[in-house]
C-alpha positions in Angstrom: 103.5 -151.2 -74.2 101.1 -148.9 -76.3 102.4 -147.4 -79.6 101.5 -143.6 -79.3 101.7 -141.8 -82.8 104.2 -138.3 -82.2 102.0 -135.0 -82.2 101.8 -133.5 -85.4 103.3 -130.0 -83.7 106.3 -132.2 -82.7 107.0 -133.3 -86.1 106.6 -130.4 -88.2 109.0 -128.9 -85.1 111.5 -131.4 -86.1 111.2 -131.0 -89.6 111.9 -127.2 -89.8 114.8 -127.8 -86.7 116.6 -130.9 -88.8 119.4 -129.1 -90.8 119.6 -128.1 -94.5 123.1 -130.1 -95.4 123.8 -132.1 -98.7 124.5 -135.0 -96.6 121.4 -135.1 -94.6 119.0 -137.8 -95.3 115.8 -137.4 -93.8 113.8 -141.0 -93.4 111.2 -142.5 -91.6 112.0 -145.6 -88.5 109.2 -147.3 -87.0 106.8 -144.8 -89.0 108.4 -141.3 -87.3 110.4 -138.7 -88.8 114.3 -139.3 -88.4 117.5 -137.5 -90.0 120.7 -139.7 -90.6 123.7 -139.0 -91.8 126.2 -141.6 -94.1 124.0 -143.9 -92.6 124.1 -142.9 -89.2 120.8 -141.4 -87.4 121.5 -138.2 -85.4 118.5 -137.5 -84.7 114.7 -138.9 -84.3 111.3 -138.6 -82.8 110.2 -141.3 -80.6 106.1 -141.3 -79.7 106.2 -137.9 -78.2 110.0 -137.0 -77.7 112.5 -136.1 -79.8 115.9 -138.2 -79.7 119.4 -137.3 -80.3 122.5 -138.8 -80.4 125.8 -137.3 -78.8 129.3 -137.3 -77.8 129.7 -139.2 -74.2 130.9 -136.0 -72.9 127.9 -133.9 -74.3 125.5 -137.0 -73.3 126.9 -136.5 -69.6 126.8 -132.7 -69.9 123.1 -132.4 -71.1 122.1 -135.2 -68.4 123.3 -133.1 -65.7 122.7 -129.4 -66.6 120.3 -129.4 -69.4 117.4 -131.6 -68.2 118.2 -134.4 -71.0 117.5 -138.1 -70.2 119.0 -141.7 -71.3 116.7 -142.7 -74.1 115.1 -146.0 -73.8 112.6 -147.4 -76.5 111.8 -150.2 -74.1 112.6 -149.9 -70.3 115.9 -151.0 -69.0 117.2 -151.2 -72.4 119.1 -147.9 -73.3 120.2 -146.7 -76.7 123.8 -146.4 -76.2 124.6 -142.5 -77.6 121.0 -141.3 -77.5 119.3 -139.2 -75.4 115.6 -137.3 -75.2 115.4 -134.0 -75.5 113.6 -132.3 -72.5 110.3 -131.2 -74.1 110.7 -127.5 -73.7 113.7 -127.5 -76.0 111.8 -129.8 -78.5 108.9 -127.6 -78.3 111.3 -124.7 -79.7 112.5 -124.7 -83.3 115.6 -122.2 -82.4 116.6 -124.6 -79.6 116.0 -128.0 -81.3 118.3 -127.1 -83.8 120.7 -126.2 -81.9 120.4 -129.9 -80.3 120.0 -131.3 -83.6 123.2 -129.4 -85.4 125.2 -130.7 -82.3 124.0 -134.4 -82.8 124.9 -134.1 -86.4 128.5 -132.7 -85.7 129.0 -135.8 -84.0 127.6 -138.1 -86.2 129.5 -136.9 -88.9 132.7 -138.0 -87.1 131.6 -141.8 -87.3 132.4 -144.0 -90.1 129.7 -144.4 -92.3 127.5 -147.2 -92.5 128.0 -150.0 -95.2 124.9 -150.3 -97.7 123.3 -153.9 -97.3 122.1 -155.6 -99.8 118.4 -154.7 -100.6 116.2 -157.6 -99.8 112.8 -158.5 -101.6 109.7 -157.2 -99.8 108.5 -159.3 -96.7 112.2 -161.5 -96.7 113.3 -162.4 -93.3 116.9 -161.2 -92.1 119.0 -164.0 -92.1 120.2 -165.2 -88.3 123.5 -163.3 -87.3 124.6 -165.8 -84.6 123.3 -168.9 -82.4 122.1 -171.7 -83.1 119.6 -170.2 -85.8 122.1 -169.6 -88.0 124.0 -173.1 -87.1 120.4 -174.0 -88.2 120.1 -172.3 -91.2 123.6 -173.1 -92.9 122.4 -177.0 -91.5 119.0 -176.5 -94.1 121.0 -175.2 -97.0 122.7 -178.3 -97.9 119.8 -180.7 -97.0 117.8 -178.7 -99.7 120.5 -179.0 -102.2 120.7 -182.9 -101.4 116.9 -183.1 -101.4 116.7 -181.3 -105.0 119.5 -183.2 -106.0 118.0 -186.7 -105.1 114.8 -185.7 -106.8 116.5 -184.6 -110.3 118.3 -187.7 -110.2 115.1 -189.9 -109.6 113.6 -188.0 -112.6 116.5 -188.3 -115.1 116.6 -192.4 -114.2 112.9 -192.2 -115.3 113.3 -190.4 -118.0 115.7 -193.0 -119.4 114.0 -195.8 -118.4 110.5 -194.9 -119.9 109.3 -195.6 -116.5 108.0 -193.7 -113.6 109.2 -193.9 -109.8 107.7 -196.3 -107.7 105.8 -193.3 -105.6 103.9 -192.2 -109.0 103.4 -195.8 -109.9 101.6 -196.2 -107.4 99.5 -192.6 -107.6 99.0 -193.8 -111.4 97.2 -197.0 -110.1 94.7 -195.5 -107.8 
């Protein structure tokens, strides 16, 4: 699937259509333009669409009457609340906001997202569930053991005067 970069119309659209609130945070995802709200995203572009997310009545409603659409980042694999905008309204400041003040009504109503801990640039997310993370709590206490082993083999040495038999033999040749 190609990555296509959203039309510069569409996001200055977006911009001028997310509202002005205190709680509004505007961010980017996946390099577009996105608004959230205590942690919850209300509204997005996507490539060339602009996504918003709804009430499962107002999903249903703008489905059948207003030309919206299920979104799906990758197909057969829907974003549960979220739906595209048809283009004409997305096309219209007036009328995106109007979208857009709707989505943020309802995400307001849900509880805000918990802050994670920040991690260091380029850190992995640990595994959530499987056998990754049976994996990964596995290779914590091996290292632990393995660190342990080698401090040990270094403070015998150090009393002794004399080194392991691994560096006695790198000594020698």
């Amino acid at each position: 699937m190609k990555w296509r970069k959203a039309p510069e119309a569409l996001v200055q659209t977006f911009k001028d259509a997310v509202p002005e609130a205190p709680r509004v945070e505007r961010r980017t995802m996946f390099g577009y333009p996105c608004a959230f709200i205590a942690g919850n995203m209300f509204g997005g572009i996507y490539q060339d669409t602009v996504v918003v997310r709804l009430s499962e009545a107002r999903r249903t409603a703008a489905i059948q009457r207003d030309g919206a659409r299920p979104f799906e980042p990758m197909p057969g694999r829907p974003m549960r609340e979220y739906v595209v905008v048809p283009s004409a309204a997305a096309e219209d400041t007036a009328t995106l906001r109007r979208w857009l003040a709707e989505a943020l009504d309802y995400a307001a109503t849900l509880p805000p997202k918990a802050k994670g801990k920040p991690r260091k640039a380029g850190a992995k997310a640990p595994p959530k569930n499987g056998k990754l993370a049976a994996r990964a709590k596995r290779a914590k206490p091996a290292k632990k053991a393995a660190a342990a082993k080698a401090r040990l083999r270094l403070s015998a040495s150090a009393r002794t005067g004399r080194a392991s038999a691994g560096r006695r033999s790198k000594q020698r040749g």
